[in-house]
N, C-alpha and C positions, 0 to 999 in steps of 0.2 A: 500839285498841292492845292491849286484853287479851285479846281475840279473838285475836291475832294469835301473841300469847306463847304463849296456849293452846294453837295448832296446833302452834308451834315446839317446845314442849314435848314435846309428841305424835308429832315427828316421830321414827320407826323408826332403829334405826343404821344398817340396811340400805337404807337409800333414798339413791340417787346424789345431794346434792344437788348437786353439780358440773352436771350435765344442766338439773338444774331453771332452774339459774344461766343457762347456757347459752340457753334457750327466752327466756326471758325479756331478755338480750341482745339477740338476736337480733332481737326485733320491735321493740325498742326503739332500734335501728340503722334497722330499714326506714323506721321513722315517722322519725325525724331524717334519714336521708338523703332521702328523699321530700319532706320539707318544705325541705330546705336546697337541691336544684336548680331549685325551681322560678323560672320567669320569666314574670312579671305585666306585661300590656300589656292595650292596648283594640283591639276591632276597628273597622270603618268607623261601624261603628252608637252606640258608644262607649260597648258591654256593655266588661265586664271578660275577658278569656280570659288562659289560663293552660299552660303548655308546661314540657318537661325543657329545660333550661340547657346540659345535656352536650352537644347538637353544638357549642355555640361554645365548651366549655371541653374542647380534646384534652389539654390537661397535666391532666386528672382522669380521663384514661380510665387508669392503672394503680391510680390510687385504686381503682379501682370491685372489682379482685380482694379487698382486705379487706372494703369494705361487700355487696357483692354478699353475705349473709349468707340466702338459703333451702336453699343445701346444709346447712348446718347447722341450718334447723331441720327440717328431713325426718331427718338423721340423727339427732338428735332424739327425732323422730317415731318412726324404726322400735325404736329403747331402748328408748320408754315404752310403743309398742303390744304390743314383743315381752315387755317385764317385765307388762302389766296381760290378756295373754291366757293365758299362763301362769299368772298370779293365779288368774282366773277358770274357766279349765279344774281347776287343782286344785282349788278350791269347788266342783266339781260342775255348775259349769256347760256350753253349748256354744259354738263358734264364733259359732253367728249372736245368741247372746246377750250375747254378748262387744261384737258388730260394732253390735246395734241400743244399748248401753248407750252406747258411743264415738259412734253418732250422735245421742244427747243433748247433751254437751258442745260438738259442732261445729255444730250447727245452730239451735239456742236462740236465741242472739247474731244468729245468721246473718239468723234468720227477724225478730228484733226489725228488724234496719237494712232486708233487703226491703220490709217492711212498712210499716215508718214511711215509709219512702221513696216507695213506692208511695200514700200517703197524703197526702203534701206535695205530691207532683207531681198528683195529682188536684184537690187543692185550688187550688194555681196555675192550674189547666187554666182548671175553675170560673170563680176571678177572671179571665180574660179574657189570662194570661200566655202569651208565644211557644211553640209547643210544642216549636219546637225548640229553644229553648234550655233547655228544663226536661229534654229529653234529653240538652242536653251535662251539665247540669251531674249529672244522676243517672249519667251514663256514667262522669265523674269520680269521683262520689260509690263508683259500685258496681269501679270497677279493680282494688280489694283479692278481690274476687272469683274474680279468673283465679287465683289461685293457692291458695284456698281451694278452686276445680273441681280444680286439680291432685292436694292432698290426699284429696279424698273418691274421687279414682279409686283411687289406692294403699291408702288404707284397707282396702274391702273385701277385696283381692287377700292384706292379712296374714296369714292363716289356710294359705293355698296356699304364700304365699313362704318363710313362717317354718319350712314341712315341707320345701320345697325346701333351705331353709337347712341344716336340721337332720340333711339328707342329703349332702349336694353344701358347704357352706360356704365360703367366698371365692369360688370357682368362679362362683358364681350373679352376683355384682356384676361379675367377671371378664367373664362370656359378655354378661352388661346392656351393658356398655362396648363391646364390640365390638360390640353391633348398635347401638348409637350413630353409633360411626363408620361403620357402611354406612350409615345414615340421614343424618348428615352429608357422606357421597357420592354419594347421591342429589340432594344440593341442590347440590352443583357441577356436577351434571349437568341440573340446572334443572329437578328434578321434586319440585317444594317440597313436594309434598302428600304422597308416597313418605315422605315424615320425619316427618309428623307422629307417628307410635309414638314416635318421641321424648319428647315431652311423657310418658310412660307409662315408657320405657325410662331415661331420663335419671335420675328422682327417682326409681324404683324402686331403682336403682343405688346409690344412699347410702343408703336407706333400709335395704336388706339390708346396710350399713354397720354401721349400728346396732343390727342382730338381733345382729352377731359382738363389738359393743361390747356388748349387756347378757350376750350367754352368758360374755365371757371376766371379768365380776362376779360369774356362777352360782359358789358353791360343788359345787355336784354337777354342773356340767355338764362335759359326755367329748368328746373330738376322738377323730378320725379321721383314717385306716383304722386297723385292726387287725393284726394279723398283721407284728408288727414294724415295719412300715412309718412313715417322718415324713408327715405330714400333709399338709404341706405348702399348696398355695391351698385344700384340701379339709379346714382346718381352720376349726372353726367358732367359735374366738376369736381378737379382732382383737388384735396387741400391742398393749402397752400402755407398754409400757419409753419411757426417754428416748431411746434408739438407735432406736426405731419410730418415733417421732417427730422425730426428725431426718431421718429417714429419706425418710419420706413430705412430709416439707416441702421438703426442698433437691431429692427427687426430682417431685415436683408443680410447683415453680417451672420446676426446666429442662423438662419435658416441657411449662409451659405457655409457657414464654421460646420455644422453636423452634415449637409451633405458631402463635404468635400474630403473633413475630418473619416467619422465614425462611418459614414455614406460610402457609396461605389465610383463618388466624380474626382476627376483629378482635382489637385489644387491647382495649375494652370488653368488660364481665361485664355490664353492663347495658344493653338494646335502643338502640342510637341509631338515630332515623328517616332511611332513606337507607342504609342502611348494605347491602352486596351479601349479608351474614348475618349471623343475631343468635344470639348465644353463650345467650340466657336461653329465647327460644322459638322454637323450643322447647332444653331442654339440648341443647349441643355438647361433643365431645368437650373442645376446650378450658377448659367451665367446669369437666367430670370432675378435666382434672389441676390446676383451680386449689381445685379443693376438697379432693384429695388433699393439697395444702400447707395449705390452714384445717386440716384433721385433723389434721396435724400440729402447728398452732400451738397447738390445742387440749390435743392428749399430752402435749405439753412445761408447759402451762401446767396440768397437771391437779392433780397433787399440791400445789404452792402454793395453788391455789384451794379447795383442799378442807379445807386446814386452816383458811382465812381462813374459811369459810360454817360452822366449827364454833362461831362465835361469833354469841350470839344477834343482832347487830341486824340484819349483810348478810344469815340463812338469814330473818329476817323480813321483811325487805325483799325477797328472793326470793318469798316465800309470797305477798305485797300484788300482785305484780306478774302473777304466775301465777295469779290466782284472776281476774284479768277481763284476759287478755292476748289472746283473741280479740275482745275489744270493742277493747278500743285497736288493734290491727291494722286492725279493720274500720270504725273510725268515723275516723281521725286524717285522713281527705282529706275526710271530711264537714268538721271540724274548720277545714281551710284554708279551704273555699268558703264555710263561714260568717263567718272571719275576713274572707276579698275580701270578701264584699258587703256588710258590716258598715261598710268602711271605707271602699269604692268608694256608699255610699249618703251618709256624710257628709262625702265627697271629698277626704281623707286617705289615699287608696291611692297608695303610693308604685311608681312603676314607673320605674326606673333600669335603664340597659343592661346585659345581661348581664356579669359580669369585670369593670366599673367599681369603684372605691373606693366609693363610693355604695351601689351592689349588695351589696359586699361586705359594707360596716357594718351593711347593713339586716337581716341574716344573726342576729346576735343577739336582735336588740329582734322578730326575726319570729317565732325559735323559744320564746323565753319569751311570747309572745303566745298562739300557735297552741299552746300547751303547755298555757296555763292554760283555751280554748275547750276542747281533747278533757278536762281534768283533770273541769270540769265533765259534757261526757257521759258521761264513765264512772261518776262520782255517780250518774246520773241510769238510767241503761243499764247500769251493770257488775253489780249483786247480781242481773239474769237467770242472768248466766255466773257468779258467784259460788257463787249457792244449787245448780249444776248438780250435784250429788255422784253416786259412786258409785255406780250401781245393785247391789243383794245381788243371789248366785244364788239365792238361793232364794224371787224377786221370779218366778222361773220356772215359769209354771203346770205343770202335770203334763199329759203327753200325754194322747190319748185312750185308752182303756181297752179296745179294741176287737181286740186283737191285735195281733200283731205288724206285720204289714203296714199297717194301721193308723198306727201309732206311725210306721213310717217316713215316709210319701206325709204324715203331718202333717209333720214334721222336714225333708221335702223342699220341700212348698208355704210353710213358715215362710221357708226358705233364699233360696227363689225370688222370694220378694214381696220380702224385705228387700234384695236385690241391687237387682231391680229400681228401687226405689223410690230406693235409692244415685245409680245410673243416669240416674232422673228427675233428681234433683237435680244433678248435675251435666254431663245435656244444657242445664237451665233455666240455669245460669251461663255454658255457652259461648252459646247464642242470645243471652244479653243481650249478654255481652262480643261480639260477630262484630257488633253490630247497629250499623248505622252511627251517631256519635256526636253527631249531628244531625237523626237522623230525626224528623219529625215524631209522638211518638206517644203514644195518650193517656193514659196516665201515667207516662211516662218511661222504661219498662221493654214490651219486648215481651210482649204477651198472652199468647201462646203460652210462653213463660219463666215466667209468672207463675204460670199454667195449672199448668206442667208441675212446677215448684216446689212448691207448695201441695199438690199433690199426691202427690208421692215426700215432701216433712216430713210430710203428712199421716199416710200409712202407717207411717212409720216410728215414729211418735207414738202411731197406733192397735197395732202392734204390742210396745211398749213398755210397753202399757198393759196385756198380757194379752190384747187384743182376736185372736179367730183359733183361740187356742191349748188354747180347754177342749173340753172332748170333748162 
C-alpha cells in the first residue's frame, strides 16, 4: 500500500490518468465477460469441455456492443505509444529503441505463460496424459493470445503511422476505414482470405484514434493546413468537447443500427460460431461504427472521470491494476480451467443448461471463485510485468565509430532484426492459434510456434541488452 501511495504521489499532472483508467477497465471487462459466458458440460468420454453461451443467448447479442471493449484498448494503445515515442525521441533516443523498450513490457508476461505452459503440458505428456486434450486445454489456455498477435503487429508500424498522422491526421483512420469496408466486400463475395488485412486495417484504425487523442492533450502540438485553410479530417486533434461526443455516439449507433439492422453484419460484436461473418475477426466495418459510439461514451464520460481519479485511492487503484494488467488478461482462462478441473476432479462441477435460473445463479459464486484462482496467479506471476519499467535512452549503446556509413548499415541492421524478430513473435501466436484445438501434440503448443517464439523474444531480449550494437 505504501508503494502504491508512493507512485500516486509521483504521479506527473500531465499524465492522462483518465486513459490509465480506461486500459485497466477495459481488461477487466474482457476477463468478466469471458468468464460469465461460458458453458460447462462433459463430453462422451466424461472430460469436462467448455464453450461461449452466446449462440443460445440472442437477447445478449446487443449486449456484446458495450462489452466488446478491444477498440478501446487499441485506442488506448495508440495515446500511450504515441505519448511514450515522443518521450523517448526527445531523450535522445531512436525509433527502434523506442520499439525494442515497448517489447519488454509485452512479452515478459507473454514469455512467463508460454513457458510455463509449454512445461505443464510436457509434464502431463511424460505422466502418460491424452495429448489431445493437453492441446485443448493449452488452446484454451493460450486464446488470449490472438489478440496480443494483433497488438505486436501494430506496435511495430507506430513510428510510420504516427509520421503519417502528423502529416495527413484524421485522414489516415478515414482511408483505414474504407479499406475495411473493401475487405468486408470481399467476404460477401466469398473470398474470406482477400480480408484478412483487416486484422491489420481494423485495429490500426483506432489506434491512429489515439495518435489524434494524445496530440489534441499536446500543448505545443499544430494542426493543419496552413495558409488559412480549416483543417478539417487533416486535423491531427481529435475533439474533445461534449458536442464531439455526442456526436460520434448517436452518429456511431445509427451507422451501426442500419448496418447490422437493414445491413448484411451481425448484431453480435463478438464471434458466434455459425455465424455467415464475424464483426471481431477479423474487424468489420460495423464494429468501426460501434466503436465510434464507445468514443463517444468515453468524451462525454471524460471530464467527470478525471476529477474522480484526482483523488488518491481510485488513481491507486488504477496504478495496482495497471502494473500487472497483462498477466491478468493473459492468465484469467488459465484461471477458469484450473477452477473446472479443481471441481470436475472432486465432482462438484456444476453444469446447468445454458439461460436456466440455475445457469444464471451459478453466475456469481462462479466469478468470485475464478476471481480469487487469477488473484492468486497474479501474486504468484504479476511482479514479472510489475518489475518491467522503463528503459532510459541512454541504456543506448553508441554506434560504431567507423564513419558515417557505418553508423547507418548499424542503425539499419539494428532496424531490421528488431522488426524481424516482432514478426517472429507474432507468426509463433498465429501457428498456435490456427492450430487445430485437439491436435495431438507434444507439448500442447506447436514446435514450430515455440521455435519461432523463442526466438523473435529471444532477439529482442539480446538486443535490449546492448547485444549487436558496440562497434
Amino acid at each position: 500500500m505504501g508503494r502504491l501511495r508512493r507512485l500516486a504521489e509521483a504521479t506527473p499532472a500531465s499524465r492522462n490518468r483518465y486513459l490509465d483508467m480506461l486500459r485497466a477497465l477495459a481488461i477487466i471487462l474482457v476477463v468478466i465477460g469471458h468468464w460469465s459466458v461460458v458453458d460447462i458440460g462433459h463430453d462422451a468420454n466424461g472430460q469436462p469441455t467448455a464453450r461461449s453461451a452466446l449462440p443460445d443467448l440472442p437477447w445478449a447479442y446487443p449486449v456484446t456492443w458495450a462489452v466488446q471493449v478491444m477498440p478501446i484498448f487499441f485506442l488506448v494503445g495508440g495515446y500511450a505509444n504515441a505519448a511514450s515515442l515522443t518521450s523517448h525521441l526527445r531523450r535522445g533516443g531512436d525509433a527502434t529503441g523506442w520499439l525494442l523498450g515497448r517489447s519488454a513490457r509485452l512479452l515478459r508476461p507473454t514469455s512467463v505463460l508460454i513457458l510455463a505452459l509449454a512445461a505443464v503440458a510436457l509434464a502431463a505428456r511424460l505422466g502418460g496424459a491424452d495429448p489431445s486434450l493437453i492441446r485443448t486445454v493449452v488452446y484454451f489456455a493460450t486464446i488470449p493470445l490472438w489478440f496480443l498477435a494483433a497488438y505486436l503487429l501494430v506496435v511495430p508500424l507506430t513510428p510510420l503511422m504516427y509520421a503519417l498522422h502528423r502529416r495527413y491526421g484524421l485522414l489516415v483512420p478515414v482511408a483505414l476505414a474504407a479499406l475495411v469496408a473493401v475487405g468486408d466486400l470481399t467476404r460477401e463475395l466469398h473470398l474470406a482470405d482477400a480480408a484478412l488485412p483487416n486484422y491489420l486495417f481494423g485495429w490500426l484504425a483506432i489506434h491512429q484514434v489515439g495518435f489524434a487523442w494524445y496530440d489534441a492533450s499536446r500543448k505545443d502540438a499544430t494542426d493543419l493546413p496552413s495558409r488559412g485553410r480549416r483543417a478539417g479530417l487533416r486535423t491531427r486533434r481529435l475533439p474533445l468537447s461534449r458536442r464531439a461526443g455526442w456526436t460520434a455516439l448517436l452518429g456511431g449507433l445509427a451507422v451501426a443500427v442500419l448496418l447490422t439492422g437493414p445491413g448484411p453484419y451481425p448484431v453480435s460484436m463478438i464471434n458466434i460460431p455459425g455465424e455467415r461473418l464475424n464483426n471481431a475477426a477479423p474487424p468489420s466495418l460495423a464494429l468501426l461504427a460501434v466503436s465510434t459510439a464507445q468514443l463517444g461514451v468515453l468524451l462525454l464520460l471524460r471530464q467527470p472521470a478525471q476529477r474522480w481519479l484526482r483523488r488518491d485511492r481510485p488513481w491507486m487503484a488504477v496504478i495496482a491494476v495497471n502494473s500487472v494488467v497483462l498477466t491478468v488478461f493473459l492468465w484469467h482462462l488459465s484461471a477458469a480451467i484450473l477452477a473446472i478441473g479443481a471441481l470436475n476432479a472432486v465432482g462438484l462441477l456444476p453444469t446447468p443448461a445454458v439461460g436456466s435460473a440455475a445457469w444464471l445463479a451459478w453466475r456469481i459464486p462462479w466469478l468470485l471463485m475464478l476471481g480469487v484462482v487469477l488473484a492468486v496467479l497474479v501474486a504468484i506471476l504479476g511482479p514479472v510485468e510489475a518489475r518491467t519499467g522503463r528503459p532510459p535512452a541512454a541504456r543506448q549503446p553508441p554506434p560504431p565509430s567507423d564513419g558515417r556509413a557505418g553508423r547507418r548499415w548499424w542503425a539499419i541492421g539494428r532496424r531490421v532484426l528488431t522488426v524481424a524478430a516482432f514478426v517472429a513473435v507474432v507468426f509463433a501466436l498465429v501457428i498456435n492459434a490456427t492450430a487445430p484445438r485437439a491436435a495431438p501434440l507434444l507439448i500442447g503448443l506447436p514446435v514450430a510456434a515455440l521455435v519461432a517464439y523463442l526466438a523473435g523474444a529471444g532477439t529482442l531480449r539480446l538486443l535490449r541488452s546492448g547485444w549487436g550494437n558496440r562497434g
